[in-house]
TORTIMI-265016 format. One record per residue (C-alpha): residue in three letters; chain; x, y, z. Coordinates in nm, 2 decimals, padded with zeros to 4 digits. Layout:
# TORTIMI-265016
+--------+--------+--------+--------+--------+
: residu : chaine :      u :      v :      w :
+--------+--------+--------+--------+--------+
:    ALA :      A :      X :      Y :      Z :
...
+--------+--------+--------+--------+--------+
//
This chain:
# TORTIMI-265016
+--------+--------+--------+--------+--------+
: residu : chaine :      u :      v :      w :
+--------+--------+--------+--------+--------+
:    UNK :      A : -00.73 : -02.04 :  00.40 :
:    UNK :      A : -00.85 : -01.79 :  00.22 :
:    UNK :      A : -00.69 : -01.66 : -00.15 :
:    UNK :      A : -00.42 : -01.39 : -00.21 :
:    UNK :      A : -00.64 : -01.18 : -00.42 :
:    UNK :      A : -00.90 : -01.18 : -00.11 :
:    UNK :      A : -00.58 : -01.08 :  00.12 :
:    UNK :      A : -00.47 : -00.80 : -00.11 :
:    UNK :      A : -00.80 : -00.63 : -00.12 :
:    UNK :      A : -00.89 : -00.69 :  00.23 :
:    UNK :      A : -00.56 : -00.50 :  00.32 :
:    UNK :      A : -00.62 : -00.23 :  00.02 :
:    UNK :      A : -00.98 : -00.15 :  00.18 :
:    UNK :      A : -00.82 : -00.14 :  00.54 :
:    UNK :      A : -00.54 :  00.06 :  00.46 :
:    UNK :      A : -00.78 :  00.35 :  00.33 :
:    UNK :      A : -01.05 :  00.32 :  00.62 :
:    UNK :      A : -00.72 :  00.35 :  00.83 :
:    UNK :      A : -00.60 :  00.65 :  00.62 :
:    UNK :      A : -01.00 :  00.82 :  00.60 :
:    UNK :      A : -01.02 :  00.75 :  00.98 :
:    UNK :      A : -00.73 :  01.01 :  01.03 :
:    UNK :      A : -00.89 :  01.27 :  00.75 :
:    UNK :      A : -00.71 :  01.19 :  00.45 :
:    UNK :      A : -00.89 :  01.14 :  00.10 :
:    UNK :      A : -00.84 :  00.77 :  00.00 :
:    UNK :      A : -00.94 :  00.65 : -00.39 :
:    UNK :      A : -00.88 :  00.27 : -00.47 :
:    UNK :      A : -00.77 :  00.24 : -00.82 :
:    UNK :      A : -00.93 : -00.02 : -01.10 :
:    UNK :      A : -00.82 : -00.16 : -01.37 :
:    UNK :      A : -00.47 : -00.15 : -01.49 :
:    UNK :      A : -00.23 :  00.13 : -01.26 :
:    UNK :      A :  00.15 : -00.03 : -01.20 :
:    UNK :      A :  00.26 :  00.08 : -00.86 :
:    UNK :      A : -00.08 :  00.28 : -00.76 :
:    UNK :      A : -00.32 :  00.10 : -00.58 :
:    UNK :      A : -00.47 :  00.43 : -00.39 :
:    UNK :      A : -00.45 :  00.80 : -00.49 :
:    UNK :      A : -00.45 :  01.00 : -00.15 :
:    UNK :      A : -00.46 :  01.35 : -00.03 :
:    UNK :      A : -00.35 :  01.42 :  00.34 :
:    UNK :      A : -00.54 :  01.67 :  00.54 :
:    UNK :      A : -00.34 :  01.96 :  00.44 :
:    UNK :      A : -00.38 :  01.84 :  00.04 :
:    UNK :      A : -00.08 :  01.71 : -00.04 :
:    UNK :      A : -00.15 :  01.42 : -00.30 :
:    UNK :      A :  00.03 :  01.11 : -00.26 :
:    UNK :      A :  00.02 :  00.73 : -00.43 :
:    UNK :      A :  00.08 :  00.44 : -00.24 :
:    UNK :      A :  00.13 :  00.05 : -00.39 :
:    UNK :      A :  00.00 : -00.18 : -00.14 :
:    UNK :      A :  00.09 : -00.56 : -00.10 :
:    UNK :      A : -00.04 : -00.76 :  00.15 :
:    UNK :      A :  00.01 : -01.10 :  00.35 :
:    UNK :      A : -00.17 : -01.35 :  00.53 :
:    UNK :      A :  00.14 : -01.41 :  00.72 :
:    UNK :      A :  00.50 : -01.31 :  00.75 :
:    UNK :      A :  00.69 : -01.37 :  00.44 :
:    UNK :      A :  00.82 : -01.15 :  00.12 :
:    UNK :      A :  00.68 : -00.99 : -00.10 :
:    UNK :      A :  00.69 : -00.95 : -00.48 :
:    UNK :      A :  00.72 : -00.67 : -00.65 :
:    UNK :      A :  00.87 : -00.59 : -01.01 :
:    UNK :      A :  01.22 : -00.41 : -01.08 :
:    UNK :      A :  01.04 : -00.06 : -01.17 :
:    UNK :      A :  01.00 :  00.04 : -00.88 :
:    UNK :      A :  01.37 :  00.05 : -00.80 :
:    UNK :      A :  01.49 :  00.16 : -01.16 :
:    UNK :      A :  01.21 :  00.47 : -01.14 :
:    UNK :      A :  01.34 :  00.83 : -01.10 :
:    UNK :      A :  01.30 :  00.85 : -00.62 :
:    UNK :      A :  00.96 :  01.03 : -00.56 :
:    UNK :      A :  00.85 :  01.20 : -00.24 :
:    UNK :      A :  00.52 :  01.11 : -00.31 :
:    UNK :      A :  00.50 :  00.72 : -00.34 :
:    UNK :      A :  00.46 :  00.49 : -00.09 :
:    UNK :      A :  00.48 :  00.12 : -00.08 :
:    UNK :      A :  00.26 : -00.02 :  00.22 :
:    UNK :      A :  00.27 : -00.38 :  00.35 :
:    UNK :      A : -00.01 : -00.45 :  00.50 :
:    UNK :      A :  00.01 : -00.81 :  00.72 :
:    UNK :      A : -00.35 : -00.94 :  00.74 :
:    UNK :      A : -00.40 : -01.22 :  00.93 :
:    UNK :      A : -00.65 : -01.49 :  00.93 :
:    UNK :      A : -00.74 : -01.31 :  01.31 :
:    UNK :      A : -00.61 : -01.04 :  01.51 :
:    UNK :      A : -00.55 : -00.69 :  01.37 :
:    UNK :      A : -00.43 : -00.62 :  01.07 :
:    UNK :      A : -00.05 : -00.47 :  01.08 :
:    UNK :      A :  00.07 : -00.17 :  00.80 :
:    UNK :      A :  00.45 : -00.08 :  00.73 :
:    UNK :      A :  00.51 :  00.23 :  00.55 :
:    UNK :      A :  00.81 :  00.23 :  00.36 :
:    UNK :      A :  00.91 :  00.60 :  00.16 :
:    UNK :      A :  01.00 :  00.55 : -00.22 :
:    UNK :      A :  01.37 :  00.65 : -00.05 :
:    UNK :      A :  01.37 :  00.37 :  00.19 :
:    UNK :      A :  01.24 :  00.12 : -00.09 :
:    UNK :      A :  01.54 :  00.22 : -00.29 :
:    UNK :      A :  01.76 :  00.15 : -00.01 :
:    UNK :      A :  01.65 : -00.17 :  00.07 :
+--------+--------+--------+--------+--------+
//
């Protein structure tokens, strides 16, 4: 079984071949960026930021209180990406809206 932190970046690195395969601009960010994990531009250059989490299998998810307490943005996105040991890799897009809902 392999670790968490190898499930979080093997679904980060997905998720942005996924979003480059489709024409968008993808950037992984490093170091320390609460609640962005990728900076984006779609094809018609709208930036975006999306927080990823990611799964081996189907379970919850952690994430801290800011993201609900934070003024509702059009341009976040929180992605869960389900990667499995095998088979394809499986992405849920949720709009900073929908989080809120939740």
């Amino acid at each position: 079984m392999r670790s968490s932190h190898h499930t979080q970046w093997a679904g980060t690195y997905a998720f942005a071949a996924e979003l480059s395969r489709r024409s968008y601009d993808a950037a992984l960010t490093v170091g320390n960026t609460p609640l962005t994990d990728l900076l984006c531009i779609s094809p018609n250059g709208r930036p975006f930021r999306v927080e990823m989490k990611s799964l081996a299998s189907k379970t919850y998810i952690l994430t801290g209180k800011r993201i609900f307490e934070m003024e509702t943005r059009s341009d976040f996105f929180l992605v869960v990406a389900l990667v499995p040991e095998t088979g394809p890799n499986r992405y849920f897009i949720l709009t900073h809206q929908q989080i809120k809902g939740a």
